[in-house]
C-alpha positions in Angstrom: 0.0 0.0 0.0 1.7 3.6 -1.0 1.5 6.1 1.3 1.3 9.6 1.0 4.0 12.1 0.4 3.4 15.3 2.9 3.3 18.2 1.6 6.0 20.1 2.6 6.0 24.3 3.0 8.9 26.4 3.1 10.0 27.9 6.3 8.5 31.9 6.4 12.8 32.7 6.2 13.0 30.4 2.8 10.2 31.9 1.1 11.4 35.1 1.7 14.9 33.9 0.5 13.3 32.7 -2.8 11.0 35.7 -3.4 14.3 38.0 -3.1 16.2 35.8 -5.7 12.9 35.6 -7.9 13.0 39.6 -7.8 16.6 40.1 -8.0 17.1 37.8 -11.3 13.3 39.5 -12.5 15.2 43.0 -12.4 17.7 42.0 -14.1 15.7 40.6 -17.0 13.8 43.7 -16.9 16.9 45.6 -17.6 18.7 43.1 -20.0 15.5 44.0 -22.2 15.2 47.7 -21.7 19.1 47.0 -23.4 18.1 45.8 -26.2 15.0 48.2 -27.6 13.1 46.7 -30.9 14.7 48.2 -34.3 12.4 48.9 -37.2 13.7 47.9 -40.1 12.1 50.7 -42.1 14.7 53.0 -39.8 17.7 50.7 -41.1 16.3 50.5 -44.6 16.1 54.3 -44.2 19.0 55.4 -42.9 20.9 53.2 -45.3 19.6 54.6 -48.3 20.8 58.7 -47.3 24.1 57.7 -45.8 24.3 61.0 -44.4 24.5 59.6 -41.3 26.4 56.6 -39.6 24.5 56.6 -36.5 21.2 56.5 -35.2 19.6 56.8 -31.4 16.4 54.5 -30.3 15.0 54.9 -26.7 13.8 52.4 -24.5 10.2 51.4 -24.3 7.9 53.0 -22.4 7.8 49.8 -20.7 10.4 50.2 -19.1 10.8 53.6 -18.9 7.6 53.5 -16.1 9.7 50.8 -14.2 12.9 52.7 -14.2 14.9 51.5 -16.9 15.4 54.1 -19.2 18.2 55.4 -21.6 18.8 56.4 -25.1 21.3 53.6 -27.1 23.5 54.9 -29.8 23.6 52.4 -32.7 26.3 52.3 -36.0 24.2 51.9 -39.0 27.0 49.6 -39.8 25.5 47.3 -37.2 22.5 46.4 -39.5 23.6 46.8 -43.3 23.1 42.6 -43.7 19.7 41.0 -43.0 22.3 38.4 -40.9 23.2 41.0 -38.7 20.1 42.5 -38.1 18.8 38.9 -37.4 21.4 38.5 -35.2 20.2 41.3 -33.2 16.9 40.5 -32.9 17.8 37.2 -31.3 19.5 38.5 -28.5 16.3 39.5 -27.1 14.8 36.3 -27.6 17.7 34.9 -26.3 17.3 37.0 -22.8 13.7 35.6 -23.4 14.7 32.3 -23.0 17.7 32.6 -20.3 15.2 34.0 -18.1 12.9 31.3 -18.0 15.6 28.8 -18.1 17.1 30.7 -14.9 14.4 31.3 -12.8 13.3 27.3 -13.3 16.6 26.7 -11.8 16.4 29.0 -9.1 13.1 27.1 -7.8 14.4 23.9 -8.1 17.3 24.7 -5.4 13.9 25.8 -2.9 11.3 23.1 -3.9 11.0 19.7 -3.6 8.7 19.8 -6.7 7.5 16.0 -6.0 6.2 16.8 -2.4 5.4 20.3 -3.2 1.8 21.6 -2.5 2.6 23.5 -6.3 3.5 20.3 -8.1 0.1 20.2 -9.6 0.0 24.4 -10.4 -0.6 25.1 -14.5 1.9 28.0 -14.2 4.4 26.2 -12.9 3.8 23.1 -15.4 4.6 25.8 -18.1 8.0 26.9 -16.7 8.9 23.5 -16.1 8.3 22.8 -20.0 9.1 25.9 -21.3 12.8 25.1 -19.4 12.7 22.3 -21.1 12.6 23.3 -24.5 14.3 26.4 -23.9 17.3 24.8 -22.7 17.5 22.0 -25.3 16.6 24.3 -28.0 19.3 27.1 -27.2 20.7 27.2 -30.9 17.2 27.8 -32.6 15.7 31.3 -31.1 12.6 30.9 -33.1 10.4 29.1 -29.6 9.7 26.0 -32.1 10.7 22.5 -31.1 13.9 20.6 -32.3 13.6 16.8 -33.8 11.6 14.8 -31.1 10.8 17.5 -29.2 7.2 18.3 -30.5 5.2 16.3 -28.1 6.7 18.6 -25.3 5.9 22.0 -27.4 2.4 20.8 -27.7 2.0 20.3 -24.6 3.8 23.9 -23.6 1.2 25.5 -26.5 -1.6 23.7 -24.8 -0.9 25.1 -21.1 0.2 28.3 -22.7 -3.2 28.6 -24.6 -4.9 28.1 -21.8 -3.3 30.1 -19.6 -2.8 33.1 -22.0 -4.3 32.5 -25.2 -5.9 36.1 -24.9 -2.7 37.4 -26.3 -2.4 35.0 -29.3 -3.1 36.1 -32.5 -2.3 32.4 -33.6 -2.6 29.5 -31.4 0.2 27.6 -33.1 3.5 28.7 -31.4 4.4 30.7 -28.2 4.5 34.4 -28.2 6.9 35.8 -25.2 5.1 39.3 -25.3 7.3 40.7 -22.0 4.2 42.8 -21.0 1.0 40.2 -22.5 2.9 37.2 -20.9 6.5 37.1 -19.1 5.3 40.0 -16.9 2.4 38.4 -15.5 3.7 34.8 -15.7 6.2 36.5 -13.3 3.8 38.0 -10.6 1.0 34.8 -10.8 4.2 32.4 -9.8 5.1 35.2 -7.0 1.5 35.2 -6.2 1.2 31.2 -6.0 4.2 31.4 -4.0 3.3 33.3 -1.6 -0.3 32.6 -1.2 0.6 28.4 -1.3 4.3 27.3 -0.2 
């Protein structure tokens, strides 16, 4: 006859120990992003074309601006004159996109015992566990679709994601890391769980 596991809580101390790192590596996903504002490529295509000028300013979002985070980045329009390098840009804030999710996974699996965890069952935290998954055996493809032998686990992550926030899809058929329609709040409904069930 199996018995069953307790459910074990964190100590008052631990939780606040894991709400601090949660914050702490949040901020500084926050400000990896205000870093690396989005680049029309109408401004590229623009300012190529006149080559009057060999540099170009773009502020960071108002998103971030109202938390804090903001700055004016000087770019070399030498930065973008391929489509591979402006590519190559892009990425690095879908790369932050996935790091983040890939870190803060980690940094709940040195508090929780997930298997005795009164969270185990949560759909938010089913969805970081997969979206780690992906993420971090998909880190050379920054596109959020699933490698060979990987697409029962994307369905899967789709499905939860759908569920969860498929108000912010305009197509249900692959994820869309919107920082304010979904990494945002993902963030603050974990917090929330957190605090309100561990």
């Amino acid at each position: 006859m199996k018995t069953r596991h307790e459910m074990k809580y964190l100590t008052p101390e631990d939780k606040q120990e894991l709400l601090e790192a949660m914050y702490a590596h949040f901020q500084t996903y926050l400000r990896a992003r205000s870093l690396t504002p989005y680049i029309d490529p109408a401004i590229i295509d623009s300012l190529s074309s006149c080559q009057a000028r060999t540099c170009f300013g773009v502020p960071t979002a108002p998103l971030y601006q109202g938390l804090g985070y903001s700055c004016h980045i000087i770019f070399e329009i030498g930065q973008f004159n391929t489509d591979e390098k402006y590519k190559q840009y892009q990425d690095i804030g879908h790369w932050i996109n996935q790091s983040f999710f890939i870190e803060l996974k980690c940094i709940l699996d040195t508090f929780i015992d997930w298997k005795d965890s009164p969270l185990k069952d949560e759909k938010h935290f089913e969805l970081l566990r997969k979206c780690r998954h992906l993420f971090a055996h998909n880190s050379y493809r920054l596109d959020y679709k699933p490698r060979e032998g990987h697409q029962e686990d994307y369905q899967q992550a789709l499905g939860l994601y759908n569920e969860l926030f498929g108000h912010i899809v305009e197509t249900n058929t692959e994820l869309n890391l919107s920082i304010d329609g979904f990494v945002i709040p993902f963030y603050l409904n974990l917090v929330g769980l957190i605090k309100e069930k561990l």
